[in-house]
PLY file of the C-alpha trace (Angstrom):
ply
format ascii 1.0
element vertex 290
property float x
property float y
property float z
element edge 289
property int vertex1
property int vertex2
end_header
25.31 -4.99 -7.40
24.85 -2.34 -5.30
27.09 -2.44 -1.26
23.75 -1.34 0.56
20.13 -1.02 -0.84
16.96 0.44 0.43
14.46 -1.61 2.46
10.89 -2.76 1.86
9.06 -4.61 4.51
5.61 -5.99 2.58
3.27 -6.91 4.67
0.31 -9.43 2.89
-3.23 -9.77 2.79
-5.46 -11.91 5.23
-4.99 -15.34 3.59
-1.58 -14.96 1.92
0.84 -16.02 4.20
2.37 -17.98 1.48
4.24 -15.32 -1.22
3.38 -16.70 -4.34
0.29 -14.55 -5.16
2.81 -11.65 -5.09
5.89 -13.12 -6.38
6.00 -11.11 -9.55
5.48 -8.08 -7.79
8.33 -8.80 -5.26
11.00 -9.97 -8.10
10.27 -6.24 -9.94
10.55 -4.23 -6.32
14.21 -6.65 -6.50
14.88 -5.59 -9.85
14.26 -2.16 -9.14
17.32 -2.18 -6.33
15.45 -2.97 -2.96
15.74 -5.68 -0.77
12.46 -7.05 -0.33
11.73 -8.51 3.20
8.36 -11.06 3.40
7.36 -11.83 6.34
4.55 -14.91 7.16
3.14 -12.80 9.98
0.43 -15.11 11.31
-2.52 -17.54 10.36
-6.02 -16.12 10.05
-7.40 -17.12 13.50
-4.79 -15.11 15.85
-4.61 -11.62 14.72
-3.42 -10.65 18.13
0.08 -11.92 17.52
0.31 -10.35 13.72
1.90 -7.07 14.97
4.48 -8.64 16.88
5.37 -11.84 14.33
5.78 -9.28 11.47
8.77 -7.31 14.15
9.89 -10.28 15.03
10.51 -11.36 11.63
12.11 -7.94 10.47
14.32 -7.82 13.23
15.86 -11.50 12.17
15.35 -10.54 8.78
17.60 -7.68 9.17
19.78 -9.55 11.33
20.59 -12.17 8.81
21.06 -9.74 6.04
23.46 -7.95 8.24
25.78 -10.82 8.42
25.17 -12.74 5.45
23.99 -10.99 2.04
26.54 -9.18 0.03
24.10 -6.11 -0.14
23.89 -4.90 3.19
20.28 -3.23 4.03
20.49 0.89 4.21
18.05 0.82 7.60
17.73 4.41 7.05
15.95 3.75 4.18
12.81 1.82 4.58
9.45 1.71 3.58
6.80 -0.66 4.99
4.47 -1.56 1.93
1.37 -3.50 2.78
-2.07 -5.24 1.06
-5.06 -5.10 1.90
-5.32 -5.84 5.68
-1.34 -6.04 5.16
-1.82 -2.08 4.70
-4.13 -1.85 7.82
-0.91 -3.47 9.62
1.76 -1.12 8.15
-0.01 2.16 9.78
-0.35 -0.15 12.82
3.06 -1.51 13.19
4.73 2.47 12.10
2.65 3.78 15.17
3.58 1.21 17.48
7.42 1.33 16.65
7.02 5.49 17.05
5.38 4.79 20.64
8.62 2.64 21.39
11.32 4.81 23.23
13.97 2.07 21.92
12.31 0.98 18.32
13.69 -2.48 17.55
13.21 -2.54 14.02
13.44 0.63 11.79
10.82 3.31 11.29
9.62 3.70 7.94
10.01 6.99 5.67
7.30 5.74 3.46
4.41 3.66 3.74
2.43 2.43 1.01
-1.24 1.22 0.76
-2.27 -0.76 -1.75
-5.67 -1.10 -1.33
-5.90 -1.18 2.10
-8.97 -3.06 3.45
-10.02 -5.71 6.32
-11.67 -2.73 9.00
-14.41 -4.95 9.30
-12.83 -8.07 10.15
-12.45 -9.98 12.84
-8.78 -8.97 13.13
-9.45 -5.07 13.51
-9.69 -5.15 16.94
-5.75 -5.62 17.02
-4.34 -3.69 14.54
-6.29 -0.37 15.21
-5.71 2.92 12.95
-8.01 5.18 14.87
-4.99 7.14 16.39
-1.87 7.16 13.89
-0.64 10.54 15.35
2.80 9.57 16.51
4.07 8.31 13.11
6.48 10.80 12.26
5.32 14.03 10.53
8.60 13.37 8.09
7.02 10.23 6.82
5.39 9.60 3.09
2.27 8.47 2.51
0.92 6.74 -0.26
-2.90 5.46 -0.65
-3.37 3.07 -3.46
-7.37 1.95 -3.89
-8.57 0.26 -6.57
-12.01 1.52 -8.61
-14.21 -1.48 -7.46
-13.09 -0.65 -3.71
-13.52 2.85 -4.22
-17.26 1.86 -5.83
-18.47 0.14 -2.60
-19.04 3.41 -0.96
-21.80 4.18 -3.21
-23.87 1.91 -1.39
-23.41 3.45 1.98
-22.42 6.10 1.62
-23.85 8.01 4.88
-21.53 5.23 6.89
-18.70 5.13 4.26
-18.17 9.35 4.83
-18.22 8.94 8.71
-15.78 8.99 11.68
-17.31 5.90 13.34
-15.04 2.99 14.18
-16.61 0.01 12.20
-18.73 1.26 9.56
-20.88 -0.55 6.80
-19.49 -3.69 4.97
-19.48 -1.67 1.44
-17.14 0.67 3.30
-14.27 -1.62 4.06
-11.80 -0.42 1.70
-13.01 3.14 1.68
-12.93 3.61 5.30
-9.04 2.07 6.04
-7.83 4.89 3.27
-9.73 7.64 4.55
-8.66 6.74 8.20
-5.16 6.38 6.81
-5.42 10.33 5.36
-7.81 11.54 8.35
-5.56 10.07 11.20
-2.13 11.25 10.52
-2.62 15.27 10.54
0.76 15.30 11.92
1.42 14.65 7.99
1.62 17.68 5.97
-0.91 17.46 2.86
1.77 18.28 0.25
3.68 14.67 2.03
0.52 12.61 1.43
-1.17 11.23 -1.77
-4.38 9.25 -2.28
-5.02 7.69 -6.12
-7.43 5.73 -7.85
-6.77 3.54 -9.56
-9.90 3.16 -12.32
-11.07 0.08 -14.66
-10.54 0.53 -18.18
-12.08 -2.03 -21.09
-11.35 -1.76 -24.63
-12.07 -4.89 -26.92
-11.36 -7.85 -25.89
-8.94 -6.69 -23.54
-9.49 -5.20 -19.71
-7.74 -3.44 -17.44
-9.92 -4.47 -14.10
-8.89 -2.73 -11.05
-9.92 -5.04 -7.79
-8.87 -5.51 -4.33
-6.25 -8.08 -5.74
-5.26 -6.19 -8.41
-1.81 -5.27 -7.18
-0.75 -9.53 -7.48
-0.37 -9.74 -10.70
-1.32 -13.32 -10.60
-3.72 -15.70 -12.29
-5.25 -17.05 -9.13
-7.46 -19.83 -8.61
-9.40 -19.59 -11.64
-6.24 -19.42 -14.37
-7.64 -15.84 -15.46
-5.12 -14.04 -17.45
-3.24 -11.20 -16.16
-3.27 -7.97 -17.32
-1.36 -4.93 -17.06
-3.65 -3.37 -13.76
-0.63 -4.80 -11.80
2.35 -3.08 -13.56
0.83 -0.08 -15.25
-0.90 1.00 -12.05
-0.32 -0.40 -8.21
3.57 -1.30 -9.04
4.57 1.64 -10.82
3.38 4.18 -8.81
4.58 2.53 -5.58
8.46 1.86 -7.15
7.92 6.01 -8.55
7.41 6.50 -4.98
10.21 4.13 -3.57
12.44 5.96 -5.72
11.67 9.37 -4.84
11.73 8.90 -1.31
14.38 6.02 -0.51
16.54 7.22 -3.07
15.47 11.21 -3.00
14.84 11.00 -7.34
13.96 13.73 -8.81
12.69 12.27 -11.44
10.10 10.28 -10.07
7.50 12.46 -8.80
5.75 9.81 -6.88
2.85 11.95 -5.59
1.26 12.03 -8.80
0.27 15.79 -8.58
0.46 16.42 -12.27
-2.01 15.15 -15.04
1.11 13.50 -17.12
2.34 11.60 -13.99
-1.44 9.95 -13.63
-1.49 9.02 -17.66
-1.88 5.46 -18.43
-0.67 5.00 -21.70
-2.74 4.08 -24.66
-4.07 1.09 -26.13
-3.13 -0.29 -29.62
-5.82 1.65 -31.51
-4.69 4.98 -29.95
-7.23 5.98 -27.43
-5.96 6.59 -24.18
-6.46 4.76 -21.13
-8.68 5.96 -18.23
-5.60 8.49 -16.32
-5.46 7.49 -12.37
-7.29 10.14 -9.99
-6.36 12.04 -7.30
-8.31 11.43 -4.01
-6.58 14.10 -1.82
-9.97 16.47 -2.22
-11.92 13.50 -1.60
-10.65 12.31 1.66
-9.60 15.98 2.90
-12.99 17.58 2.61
-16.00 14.90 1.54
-15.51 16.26 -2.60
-15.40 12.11 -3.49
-15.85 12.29 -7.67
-18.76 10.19 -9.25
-16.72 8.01 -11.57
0 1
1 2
2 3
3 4
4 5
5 6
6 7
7 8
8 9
9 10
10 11
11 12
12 13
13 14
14 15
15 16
16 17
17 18
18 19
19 20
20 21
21 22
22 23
23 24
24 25
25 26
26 27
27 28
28 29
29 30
30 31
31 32
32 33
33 34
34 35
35 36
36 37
37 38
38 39
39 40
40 41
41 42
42 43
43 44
44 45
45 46
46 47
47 48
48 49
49 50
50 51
51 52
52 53
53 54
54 55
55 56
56 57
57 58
58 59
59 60
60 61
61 62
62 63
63 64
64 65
65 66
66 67
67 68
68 69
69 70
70 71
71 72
72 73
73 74
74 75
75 76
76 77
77 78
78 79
79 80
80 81
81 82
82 83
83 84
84 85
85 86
86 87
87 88
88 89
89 90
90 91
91 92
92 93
93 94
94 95
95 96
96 97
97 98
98 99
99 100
100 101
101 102
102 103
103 104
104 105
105 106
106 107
107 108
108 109
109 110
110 111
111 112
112 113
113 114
114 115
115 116
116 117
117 118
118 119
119 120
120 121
121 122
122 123
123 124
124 125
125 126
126 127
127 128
128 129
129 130
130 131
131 132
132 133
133 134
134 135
135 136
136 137
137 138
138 139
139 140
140 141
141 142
142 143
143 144
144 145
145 146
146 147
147 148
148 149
149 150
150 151
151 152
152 153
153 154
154 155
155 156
156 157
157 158
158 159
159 160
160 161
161 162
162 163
163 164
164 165
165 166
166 167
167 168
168 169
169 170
170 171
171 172
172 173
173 174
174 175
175 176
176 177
177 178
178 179
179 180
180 181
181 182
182 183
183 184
184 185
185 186
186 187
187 188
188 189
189 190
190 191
191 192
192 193
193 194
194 195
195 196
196 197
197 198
198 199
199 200
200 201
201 202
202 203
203 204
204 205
205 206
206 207
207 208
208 209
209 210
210 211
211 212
212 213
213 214
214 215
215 216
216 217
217 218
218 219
219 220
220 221
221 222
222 223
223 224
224 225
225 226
226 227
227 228
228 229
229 230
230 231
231 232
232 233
233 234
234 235
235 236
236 237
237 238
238 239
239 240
240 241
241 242
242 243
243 244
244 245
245 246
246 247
247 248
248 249
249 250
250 251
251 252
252 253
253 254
254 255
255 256
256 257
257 258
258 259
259 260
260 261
261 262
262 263
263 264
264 265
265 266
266 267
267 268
268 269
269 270
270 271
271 272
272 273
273 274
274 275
275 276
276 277
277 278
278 279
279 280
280 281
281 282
282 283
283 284
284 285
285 286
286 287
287 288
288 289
């Protein structure tokens, strides 16, 4: 065991408060070296305290650790990870802490989307991304959207390729990752990487990529789990980890080669459906028809 490790701070979707949707995740980001901080930011009907609870939390989170884990936490190396309207809250919370002349908790060197979403819900309102300039221009960025997110736009599109501030429902996903890009051009491009992640079917197997694909959990209905999770949302986020907590070569998080965006292969031999780049797509309106 390690005497310090980087820090994640994961931030959850609306309605997960509770970690066990994400528990596998969490347990690899642990295997992987990183101490993994939860917190239970809020219940669904007071959004106006989430950004606040999930400070309040770090800061005792951080505090305990200090004084009581064997693995201290390297506070110069965090990342704030977050789902769905978890993601909305990471941007939030990194701009807030950068407006703070004394930051109480640490700012983050990465942040991570996975499938950021939840622009059209009641809890916007507090946990704005329209301005995101003062996160620092230093700072990673990595936009994780799944295909059936990234599909929505095709029914708006008009609204879904706009700058207005709540666009059409189909949008939701679309818009909070092309905010994320279009609102921090303090962020070089070459810092800043947005993938799909596409749906691949072969036999009786799948490979579904959906706003909850990242869990890596059977959920209400018992569904199996494939490998959407690993392969795709948790890989690419721990490739990133690595290269920027832990300054890796070898993981070349921002997926700007066509071997780093492979998939693998299924048992017959044909290769699965590679991830795709987004950066054209959000940077000048060139989205690909999938």
């Amino acid at each position: 065991t390690p005497k310090n490790a980087p820090v994640i701070l994961f931030l959850h979707g609306y309605f997960d408060a509770e970690p066990k949707p994400y528990d596998a995740m969490l347990r690899h980001f642990a295997r992987k070296g990183f101490i993994v901080i939860y917190p239970s930011y809020g219940n669904a009907i007071n959004p106006k305290a989430w950004t606040d609870n999930a400070e309040e939390a770090m800061k005792r989170a951080i505090k305990f650790l200090s004084s009581n884990s064997h693995v201290q936490p390297d506070l110069d190396q965090v990342a704030y990870v977050g789902h769905s309207i978890g993601g909305i809250l990471s941007l939030h919370l990194a701009q807030k802490e950068a407006l703070t002349a004394s930051p109480s908790i640490p700012q983050p060197k990465l942040i991570v989307l996975m499938d950021g979403a939840g622009i059209v819900s009641p809890a916007y309102p507090y946990l704005s991304i329209e301005d995101l300039s003062k996160i620092p221009k230093s700072t990673r960025l990595l936009l994780i959207m799944a295909e059936e997110t990234y599909q929505g736009r095709l029914k708006d599109k008009s609204h879904c390729e706009s700058n207005e501030k709540v666009p059409a429902k189909p949008c939701n996903g679309f818009a909070v990752n092309r905010k994320a890009y279009l609102n921090t051009p303090q962020i070089p491009r070459e810092q800043k990487f947005a993938v799909l992640i596409p749906s691949d079917f072969r036999g009786n197997s799948g490979l579904r990529s959906e706003h909850n694909g990242a869990q890596g959990y059977c959920g209400f209905w018992g569904k199996p789990i494939d490998a959407i999770d690993t392969w795709g949302y948790w890989r690419y986020t721990v490739g990133a980890l690595n290269q920027v907590l832990r300054n890796d070569p070898a993981d070349n998080a921002f997926l700007n080669s066509e071997k780093n965006r492979a998939s693998g292969s299924w048992s017959d031999g044909r290769e699965a459906k590679p991830a795709i780049s987004l950066d054209a797509c959000f940077g000048s309106g060139n989205c690909p028809s999938l």
